[in-house]
Each structure stands twice: as C-alpha cells, then as structure tokens.
C-alpha positions in Angstrom: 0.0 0.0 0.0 1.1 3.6 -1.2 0.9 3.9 3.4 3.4 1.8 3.6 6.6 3.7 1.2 9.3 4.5 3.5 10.5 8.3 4.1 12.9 7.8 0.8 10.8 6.2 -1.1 7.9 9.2 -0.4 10.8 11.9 -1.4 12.2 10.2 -4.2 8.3 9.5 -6.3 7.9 13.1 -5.2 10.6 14.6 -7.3 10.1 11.3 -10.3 6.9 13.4 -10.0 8.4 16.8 -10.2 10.9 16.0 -12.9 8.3 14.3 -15.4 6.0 17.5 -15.3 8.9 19.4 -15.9 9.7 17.8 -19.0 6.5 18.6 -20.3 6.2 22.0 -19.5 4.9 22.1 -16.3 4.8 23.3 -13.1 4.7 21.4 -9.6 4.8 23.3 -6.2 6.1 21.4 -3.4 7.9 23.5 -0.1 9.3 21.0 2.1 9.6 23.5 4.7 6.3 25.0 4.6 5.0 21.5 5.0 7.1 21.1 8.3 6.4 24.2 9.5 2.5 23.7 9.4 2.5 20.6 10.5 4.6 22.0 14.1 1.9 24.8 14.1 -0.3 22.1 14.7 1.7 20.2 16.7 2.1 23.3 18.9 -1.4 24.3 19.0 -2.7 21.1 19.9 -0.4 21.2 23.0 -1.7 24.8 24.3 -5.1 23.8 24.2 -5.1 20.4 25.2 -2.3 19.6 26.6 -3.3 20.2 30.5 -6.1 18.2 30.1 -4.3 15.2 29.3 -1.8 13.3 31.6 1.9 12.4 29.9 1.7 9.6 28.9 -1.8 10.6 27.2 -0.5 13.6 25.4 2.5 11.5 24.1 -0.1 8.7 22.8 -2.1 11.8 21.1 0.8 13.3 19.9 2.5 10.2 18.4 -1.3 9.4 16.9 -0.3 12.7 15.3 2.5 12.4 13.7 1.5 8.8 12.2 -1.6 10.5 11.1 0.8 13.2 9.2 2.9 10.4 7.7 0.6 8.2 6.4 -1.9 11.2 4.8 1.5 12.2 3.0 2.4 8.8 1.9 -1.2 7.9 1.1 -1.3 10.8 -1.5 2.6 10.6 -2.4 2.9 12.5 -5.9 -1.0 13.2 -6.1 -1.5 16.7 -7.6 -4.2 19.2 -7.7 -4.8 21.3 -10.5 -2.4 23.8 -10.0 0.5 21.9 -9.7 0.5 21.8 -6.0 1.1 18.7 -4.4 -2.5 17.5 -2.9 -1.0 16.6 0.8 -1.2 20.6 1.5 -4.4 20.7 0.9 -5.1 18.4 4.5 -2.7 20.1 5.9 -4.2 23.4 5.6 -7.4 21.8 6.9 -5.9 20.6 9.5 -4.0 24.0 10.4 -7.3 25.8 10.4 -8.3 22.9 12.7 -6.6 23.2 15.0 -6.3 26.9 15.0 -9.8 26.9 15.9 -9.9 24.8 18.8 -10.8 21.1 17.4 -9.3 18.0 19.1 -6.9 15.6 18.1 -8.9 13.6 16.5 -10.4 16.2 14.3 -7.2 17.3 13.3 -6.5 13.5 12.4 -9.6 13.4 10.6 -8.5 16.7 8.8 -5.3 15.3 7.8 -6.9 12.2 6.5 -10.5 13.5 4.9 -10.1 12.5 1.7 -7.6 9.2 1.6 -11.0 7.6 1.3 -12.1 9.5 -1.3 -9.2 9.8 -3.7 -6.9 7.1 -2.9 -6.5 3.0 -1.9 -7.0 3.4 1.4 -10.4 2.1 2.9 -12.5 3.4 5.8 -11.9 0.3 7.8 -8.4 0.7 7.7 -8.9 4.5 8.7 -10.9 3.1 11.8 -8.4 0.6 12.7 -5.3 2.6 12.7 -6.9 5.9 14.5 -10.6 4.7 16.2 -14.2 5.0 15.8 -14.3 8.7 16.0 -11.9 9.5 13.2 -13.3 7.1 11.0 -17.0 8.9 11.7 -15.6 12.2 11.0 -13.9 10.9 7.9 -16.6 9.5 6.6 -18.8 12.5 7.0 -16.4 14.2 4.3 -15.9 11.5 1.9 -18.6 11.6 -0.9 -21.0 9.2 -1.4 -20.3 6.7 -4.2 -23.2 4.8 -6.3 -22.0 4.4 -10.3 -25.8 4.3 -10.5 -26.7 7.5 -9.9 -26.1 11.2 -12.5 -23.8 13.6 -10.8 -26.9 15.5 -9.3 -28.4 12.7 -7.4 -24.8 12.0 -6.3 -24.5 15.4 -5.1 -27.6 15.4 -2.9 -26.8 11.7 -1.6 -23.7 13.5 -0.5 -25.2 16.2 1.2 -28.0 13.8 3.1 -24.7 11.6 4.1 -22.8 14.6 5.9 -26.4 15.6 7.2 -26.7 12.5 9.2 -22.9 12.3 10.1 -23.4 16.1 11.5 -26.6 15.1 13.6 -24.2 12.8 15.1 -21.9 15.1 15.6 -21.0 18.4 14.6 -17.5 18.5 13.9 -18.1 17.0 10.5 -19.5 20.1 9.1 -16.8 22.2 10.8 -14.0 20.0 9.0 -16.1 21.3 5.9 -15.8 24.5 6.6 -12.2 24.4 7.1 -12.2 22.1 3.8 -14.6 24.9 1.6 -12.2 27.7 3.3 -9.2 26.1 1.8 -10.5 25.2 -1.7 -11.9 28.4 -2.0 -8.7 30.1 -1.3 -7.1 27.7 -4.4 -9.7 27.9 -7.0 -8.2 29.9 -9.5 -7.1 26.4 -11.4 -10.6 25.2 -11.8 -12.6 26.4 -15.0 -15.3 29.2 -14.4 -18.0 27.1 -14.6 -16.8 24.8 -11.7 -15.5 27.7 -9.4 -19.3 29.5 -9.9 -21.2 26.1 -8.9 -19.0 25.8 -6.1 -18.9 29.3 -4.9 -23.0 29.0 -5.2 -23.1 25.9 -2.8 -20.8 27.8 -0.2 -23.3 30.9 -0.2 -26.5 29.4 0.3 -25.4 25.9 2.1 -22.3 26.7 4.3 -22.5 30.0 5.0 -26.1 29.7 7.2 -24.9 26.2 8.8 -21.6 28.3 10.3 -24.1 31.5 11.2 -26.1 28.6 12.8 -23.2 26.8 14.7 -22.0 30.6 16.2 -19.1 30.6 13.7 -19.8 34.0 12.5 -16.3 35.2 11.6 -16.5 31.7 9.5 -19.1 32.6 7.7 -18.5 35.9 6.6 -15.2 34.4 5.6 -17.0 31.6 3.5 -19.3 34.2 2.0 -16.4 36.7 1.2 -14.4 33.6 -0.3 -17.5 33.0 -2.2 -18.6 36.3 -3.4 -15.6 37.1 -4.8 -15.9 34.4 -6.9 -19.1 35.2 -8.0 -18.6 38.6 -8.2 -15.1 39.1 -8.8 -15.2 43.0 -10.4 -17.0 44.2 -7.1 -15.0 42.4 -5.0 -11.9 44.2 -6.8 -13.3 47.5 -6.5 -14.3 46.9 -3.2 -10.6 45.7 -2.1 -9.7 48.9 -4.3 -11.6 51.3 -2.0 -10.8 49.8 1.0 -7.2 50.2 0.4 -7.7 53.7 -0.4 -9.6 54.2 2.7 -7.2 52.9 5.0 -4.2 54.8 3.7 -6.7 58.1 3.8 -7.8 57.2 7.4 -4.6 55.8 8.9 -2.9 59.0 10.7 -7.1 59.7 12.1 -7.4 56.1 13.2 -3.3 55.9 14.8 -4.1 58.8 16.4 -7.2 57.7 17.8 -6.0 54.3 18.8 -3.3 56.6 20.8 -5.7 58.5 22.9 -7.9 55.0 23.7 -4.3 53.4 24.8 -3.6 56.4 27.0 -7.1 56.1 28.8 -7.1 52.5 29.3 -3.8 52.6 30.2 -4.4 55.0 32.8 -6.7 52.8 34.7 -4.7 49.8 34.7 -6.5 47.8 32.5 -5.3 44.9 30.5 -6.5 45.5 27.1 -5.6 44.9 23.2 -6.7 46.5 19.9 -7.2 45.0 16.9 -8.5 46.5 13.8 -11.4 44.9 11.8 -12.0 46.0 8.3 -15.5 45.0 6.7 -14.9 41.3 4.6 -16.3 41.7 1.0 -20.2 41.2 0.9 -22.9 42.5 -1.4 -24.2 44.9 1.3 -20.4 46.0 2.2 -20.1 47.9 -1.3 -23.7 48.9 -0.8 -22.3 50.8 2.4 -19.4 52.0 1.0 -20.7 55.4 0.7 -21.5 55.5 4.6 -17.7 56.2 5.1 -15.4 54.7 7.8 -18.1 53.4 10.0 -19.6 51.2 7.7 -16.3 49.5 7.5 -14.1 49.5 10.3 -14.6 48.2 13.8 -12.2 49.0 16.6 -12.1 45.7 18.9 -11.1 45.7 22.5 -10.0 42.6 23.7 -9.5 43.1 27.8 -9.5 40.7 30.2 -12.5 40.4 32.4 -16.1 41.7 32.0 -16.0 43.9 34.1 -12.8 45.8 32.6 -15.2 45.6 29.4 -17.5 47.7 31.2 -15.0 49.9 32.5 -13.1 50.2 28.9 -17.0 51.3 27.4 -17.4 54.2 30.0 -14.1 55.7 29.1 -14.6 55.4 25.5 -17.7 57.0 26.6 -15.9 59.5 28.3 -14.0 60.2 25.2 -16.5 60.5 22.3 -19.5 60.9 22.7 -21.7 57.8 22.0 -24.3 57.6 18.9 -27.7 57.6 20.9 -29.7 53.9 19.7 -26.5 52.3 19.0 -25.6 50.4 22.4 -25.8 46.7 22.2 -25.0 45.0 25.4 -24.4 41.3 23.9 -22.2 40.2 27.1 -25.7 40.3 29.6 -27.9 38.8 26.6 -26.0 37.1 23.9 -26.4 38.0 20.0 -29.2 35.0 18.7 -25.8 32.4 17.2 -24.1 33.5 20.8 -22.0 36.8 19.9 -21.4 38.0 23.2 -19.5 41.6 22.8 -20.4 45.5 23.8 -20.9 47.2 20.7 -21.0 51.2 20.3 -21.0 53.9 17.8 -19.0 57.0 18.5 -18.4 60.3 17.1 -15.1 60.8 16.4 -14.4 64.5 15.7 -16.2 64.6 12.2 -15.7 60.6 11.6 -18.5 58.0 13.2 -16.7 54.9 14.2 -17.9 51.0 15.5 -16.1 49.9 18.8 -16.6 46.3 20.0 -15.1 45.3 23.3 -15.2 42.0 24.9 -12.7 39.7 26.7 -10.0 37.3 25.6 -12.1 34.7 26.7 -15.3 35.5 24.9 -13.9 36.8 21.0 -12.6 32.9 21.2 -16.2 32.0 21.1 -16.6 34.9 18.7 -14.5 33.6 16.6 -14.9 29.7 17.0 -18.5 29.3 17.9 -19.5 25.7 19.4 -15.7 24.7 18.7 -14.6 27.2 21.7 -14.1 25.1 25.1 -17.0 26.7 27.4 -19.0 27.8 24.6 -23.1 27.4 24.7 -24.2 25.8 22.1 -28.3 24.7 21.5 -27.6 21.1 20.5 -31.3 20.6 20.4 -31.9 23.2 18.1 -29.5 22.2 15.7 -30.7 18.9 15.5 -33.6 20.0 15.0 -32.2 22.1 11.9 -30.8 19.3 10.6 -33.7 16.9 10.7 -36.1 19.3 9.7 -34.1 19.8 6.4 -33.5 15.2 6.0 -36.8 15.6 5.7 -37.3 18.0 2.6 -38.5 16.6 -0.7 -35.1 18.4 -1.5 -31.5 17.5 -0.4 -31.2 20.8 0.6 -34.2 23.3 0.9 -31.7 26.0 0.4 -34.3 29.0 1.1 -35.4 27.7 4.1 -31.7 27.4 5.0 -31.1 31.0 4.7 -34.0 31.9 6.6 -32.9 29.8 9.2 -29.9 31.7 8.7 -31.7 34.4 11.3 -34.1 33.2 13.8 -36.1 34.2 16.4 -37.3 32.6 19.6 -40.6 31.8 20.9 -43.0 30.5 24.2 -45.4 28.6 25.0 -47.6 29.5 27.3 -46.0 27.3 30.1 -42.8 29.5 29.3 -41.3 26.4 27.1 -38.6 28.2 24.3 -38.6 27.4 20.8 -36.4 28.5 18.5 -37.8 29.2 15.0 -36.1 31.1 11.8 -37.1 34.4 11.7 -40.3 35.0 9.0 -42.0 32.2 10.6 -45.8 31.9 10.9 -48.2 30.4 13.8 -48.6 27.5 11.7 -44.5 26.9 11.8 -44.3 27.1 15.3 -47.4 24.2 15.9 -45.5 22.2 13.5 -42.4 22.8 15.1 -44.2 21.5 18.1 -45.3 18.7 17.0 -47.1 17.4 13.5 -50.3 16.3 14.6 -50.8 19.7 16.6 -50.0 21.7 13.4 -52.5 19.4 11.2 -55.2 19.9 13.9 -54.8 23.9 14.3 -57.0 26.4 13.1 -56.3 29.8 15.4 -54.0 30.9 17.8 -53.6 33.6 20.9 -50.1 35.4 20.2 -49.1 37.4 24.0 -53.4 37.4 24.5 -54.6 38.4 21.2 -56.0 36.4 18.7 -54.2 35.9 15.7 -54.8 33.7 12.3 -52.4 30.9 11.1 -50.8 32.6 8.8 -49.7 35.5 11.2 -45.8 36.3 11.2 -44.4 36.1 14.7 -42.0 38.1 16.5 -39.1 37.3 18.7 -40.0 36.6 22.5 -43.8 36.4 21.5 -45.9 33.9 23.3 -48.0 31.6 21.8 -51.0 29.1 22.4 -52.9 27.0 19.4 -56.4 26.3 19.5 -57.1 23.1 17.4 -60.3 21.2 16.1 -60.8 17.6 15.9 -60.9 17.4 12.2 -57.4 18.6 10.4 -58.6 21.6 8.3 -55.3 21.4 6.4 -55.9 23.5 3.1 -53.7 23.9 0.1 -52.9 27.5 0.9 -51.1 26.6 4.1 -48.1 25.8 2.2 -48.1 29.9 1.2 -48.1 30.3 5.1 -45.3 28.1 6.2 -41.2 28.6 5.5 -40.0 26.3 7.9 -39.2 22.9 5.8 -40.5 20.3 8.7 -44.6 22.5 8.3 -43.8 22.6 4.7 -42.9 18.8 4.0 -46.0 17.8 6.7 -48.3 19.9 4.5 -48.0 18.1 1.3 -47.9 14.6 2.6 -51.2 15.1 4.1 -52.5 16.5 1.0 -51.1 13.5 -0.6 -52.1 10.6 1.5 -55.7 12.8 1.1 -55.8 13.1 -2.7 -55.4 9.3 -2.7 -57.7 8.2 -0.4 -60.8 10.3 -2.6 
C-alpha cells in the first residue's frame, strides 16, 4: 500500500513526479519547509489547548497518533497533484491548520489530515478506523462523498449532502471540518474552470454559510461568503478591495491617532487591554455601504480581560467621544441569537462615526470559533432540530429555508417552554415545530393574548398558544403560510395521503 513507502521512497516519487512534469512544461509546487512548518503549528497548538487536560503519557499517545496520522496522509497521497501543480497533501494540511487553529481535538485534526484518503486514494475506511478509532473514521466518513455508479452527478450530489447531514446530527465537527475544507478550496480555485468555481462558490453561499451562522461561527461565515462572493462577483470584489485600500491609507494618521488616545485612557486605569482593527470582509451589502464612510467599515475591537474591565473600557470610551444615541448593544448580559457576546458602540469621532466592540479574551474565542470554543453554549437541540427538519425535505437541501434559518427568532409557549424558529415564521410553523399532529389539527392561535390567524408572522420573545379542532382543516394555501421545511414537508404529505384516499 502507497501507506506503507518509507521516508525515501515518499521523497524520491515526489521529485520522479516533479521532474516528469517538468519535461513537459509544467509546473509542480512542493515546499518541504512550509510542510514542516504547518504541521509544528499544529503540533504546537494542539499542545496549548489540550495539553493540561491530558496526563503524559496521554498527550505523548495523542501526539504520536499525530505524527503517524501526518505520515501516512502524505504517503497515502505521495505524488498526487491538484490542478495547480500543488502537491495534494497541502491541501489536508491546511485543513488541518485551520483545525486546530480553531480549537478542534486531536482527533479532528486526524480526521483533517486524513479526509479525503478515502475518497481519492486505496485506502479504505476500515483501515482509517483501525489505525486511529471510531471517532476519526466517523468524521472521515462525514467528508468522503458518497459513491453509487448508479446515480447522475446530481443525485450524487444530494446523496452526498443527506450523508454529511446525518454524520453532522451525530456530531457536529463533521460540518466544521467542511468549513475548514470549503475555506481552503476556495482560497485555491483559481485552477478550476469558471463554470466549476461559480457552482462551487454558489453551494458555499447558500449551504455553508447559514450552517456556520447557525453553529455561532460567525467570523467563518463571513469568511465563506467573502471567499464565495468574490468568486461570484469578482469585479465588485476588486473594486471593493480597491476602496478599501484607499480608505485605509486616507484614514490611517485619524485612526493611529485615535488608537493613541484610547491606549492612554485604558492605560491610565490599569486595565489589561488589546486593539485589533477589523476592516469589513467583502459582501454585497459591504459595497452597498461603501458610501457610509469609515463606519460602515471598520470596527475597533477591544479585547480586555474580564467583564467587568469591558465595562470599565465602554465608559471611558464614553468619556471620550461621545456615544451615537440607539447604538448600544450590550451582547455580554444577553447574547447576540448564534451566541455573539461583545459590547458594541457607535461614536463620534471628531467629524468621523466609528464602531467599537469590546469584549474579553475569553469570549472573542467564542466569537470567533462558535460551538468549537471550550466553554461555549451551544443549542444542541436546536441544531438537531435544523438538521432533521431539512433530511426531511423533498429536496436535499431546501436551500431557502436554509437562509431563513440563517436568522431566527425565539418563541414560548404559554407554560414559558422556548422554541427556536427562523425568523419570518408563521403560527402555523411554530405548531408544527411543536409537534405534527398539533400543526394538522390547528385552526387559530392567541399570540401574547390576542387572537391571531395561522398565517400570522411572529416576532421574537412572543408567546404563543394554538387552539385546534378535531378534524385537520389542512388547506392547500397553508403551504403559502409556512417557511419552515419540517410545516412545509407535513403539508404536502397530508395532501397527498388525502388526494389518494378520494
């Protein structure tokens, strides 16, 4: 097996592999020290975030797990290219970098490493699951594709997606190895023809991009939809890089100069602080705000190192400019809806307006990772939910309903039960969401006392009871009331089952 070369024999097809494309004219990209380097950035991450946890002689087992994982993804794909020239084992690598970089365990890094061995080369899944466990061969499974010579490339395609469904439901991790996958192919696509990079860029927009919104990865998702969109719309995206530039270079004396006078007043009071600047990623409402100016796209972030410094570091900034009346958010008391938890103000600035976030150390991790952040607090349920709700569309992926999802709202029953429902949602989604046979069986509702038809939209924290009849009066029309995919899909097969019982 291709596993089972020795060091030599891995370097020496490498450059057979190197020198043959070079005598046809073309290129192959292989940096032995970039791979090296990556792979003790992930060595050394790994360590710092696990390595307390674990006793010696269990980190050195994890470790050495590790480094056989590393050797026997490179063998696996020894002299395996991608389009551009680039030797395929980078491509897990980086994976596996972003990874662990985000706070995954070691056996989601192994998985990373070794995600598509399956998929592209002799290896099999059993041997995956006998060399590194159960859980790695679940997690590499999630990201193989599925494989029927039966079926056209479209019904392929959504037995793929039902596949890494089910395998997320399990457990979530597979979707954020995708991420980290999508990430990485989307930073390489220039090889691949037009045609392939729009289909692809079109799947990361409507699939991946709510699923990370949904798992509180939102600096993931705007990253996937940046990625994305500048695919898609690649002469926006230049001219929005364009003005950007030339806003920074116009703003950079106001913005080191203010930076200065928010060090000095922290400083003062002896808190521990950082800032970071945050430009605006690339999105279709990002150029529609260009004209807005600086505070449409820059964020000044405070990282300190305790809540109550964040509160502190707000009244100074206070202090200093005065603050935009209507623009407070205090998501630290009353997390953001995917779990943002930050204090967000607008200030004037002299004659600029300009976004300040401050949070702690602790809690931009979260920001940043979402449910892959140790401590984080992530609605299991509700994602669950999410995902069974959308195994069950006629579809393999009701991609509207997906983006509505995107946003949600939440929802109680009159015994104060929560319910989490994407935002545009009717009274008949929320019976549904309760259970079927109470949304076949409703026909009115109280919403916070009032009565209120089937079809009326809810708001978040409204309260809600259903009033139901014996008979279902489900009518065709209800289908024109309901977005969420579970009300939608239990709509028709009643209709169904009833067209062919007359």
């Amino acid at each position: 097996m291709l596993a089972g070369k020795s060091e030599d024999d891995y370097n020496i097809a490498i450059y057979e592999e190197i020198f043959e494309r070079e005598l046809r004219g073309l290129e192959t990209v292989y940096n032995p020290k970039l791979e090296q380097r990556l792979f003790n950035e992930i060595m050394e991450l790994l360590v710092t975030h696990y390595g307390g946890g674990l006793g010696e002689n269990e980190l050195d087992m994890e470790m050495a797990r590790l480094q056989h994982a590393f050797e026997f993804g490179r063998r696996s794909h020894t002299a395996q290219l991608r389009k551009s020239g680039e030797l395929y084992f980078f491509h897990p690598l980086r994976v596996a970098h972003l990874a662990a970089r985000h706070w995954m365990d070691f056996s989601s890094v192994i998985a990373a490493l070794l995600h598509d061995v399956v998929e592209d080369t002799p290896v099999t899944l059993e041997s995956v699951g006998e060399q590194y466990g159960d859980d790695v061969a679940l997690l590499v499974n999630g990201l193989t594709k599925a494989d029927d010579k039966r079926l056209n490339r479209q019904s392929l395609k959504e037995k793929t997606y039902r596949k890494q469904l089910l395998a997320a439901v399990e457990d979530v991790r597979v979707l954020c190895l995708k991420f980290w996958d999508r990430i990485d192919n989307l930073r390489t696509i220039g090889a691949l023809s037009p045609e392939k990079q729009q289909l692809i860029a079109e799947e990361t927009r409507t699939v991946y991009v709510p699923l990370a919104s949904h798992l509180g990865m939102g600096y993931v998702a705007d990253e996937l939809e940046a990625l994305s969109l500048n695919v898609l719309y690649s002469k926006r995206a230049r001219r929005y890089r364009d003005f950007l530039e030339l806003t920074k270079s116009r703003q950079e004396l106001f913005l080191r100069k203010l930076k200065s006078t928010v060090h000095s007043s922290l400083d003062s009071q002896k808190i521990n602080f950082s800032l970071n600047d945050r430009w605006r990623s690339f999105s279709l409402t990002a150029t529609q705000a260009m004209r807005r100016g600086l505070q449409s796209l820059y964020t000044l972030e405070i990282l300190v190192g305790h809540r109550m410094e964040a509160y502190m570091a707000l009244g100074l900034i206070h202090d200093l400019y005065p603050p935009i009346t209507g623009k407070l958010r205090d998501h630290l008391n009353a997390p953001s809806q995917f779990g943002y938890q930050a204090l967000k103000t607008t200030v004037q600035a002299g004659e600029s307006r300009l976004r300040i976030e401050i949070t702690t150390r602790k809690l931009a991790r979260f920001n940043e990772s979402g449910v892959l952040a140790p401590g984080f607090e992530f609605r299991h349920t509700n994602f669950k939910n999410l995902m069974h709700s959308l195994l069950e569309g006629e579809s393999a992926f009701d991609a509207e309903s997906l983006r509505l999802a995107s946003r949600t709202i939440q929802v109680y029953t009159p015994r104060g039960e929560l319910f989490t429902l994407p935002e545009g949602s009717s009274v008949l989604d929320f019976a549904f969401n309760i259970h079927v046979e109470l949304g076949l069986h409703a026909i009115s509702s109280r919403v916070n006392g009032r009565t209120r038809h089937l079809k009326s939209r809810l708001m978040d924290s409204d309260q809600v009871a259903i009033e139901t009849t014996q008979i279902p009066a489900v009518l065709p029309k209800w289908l024109e009331w309901a977005v969420t995919p579970r009300a939608r899909n239990s709509i028709r097969r009643y209709l169904r089952d009833k067209v062919k019982l007359t």
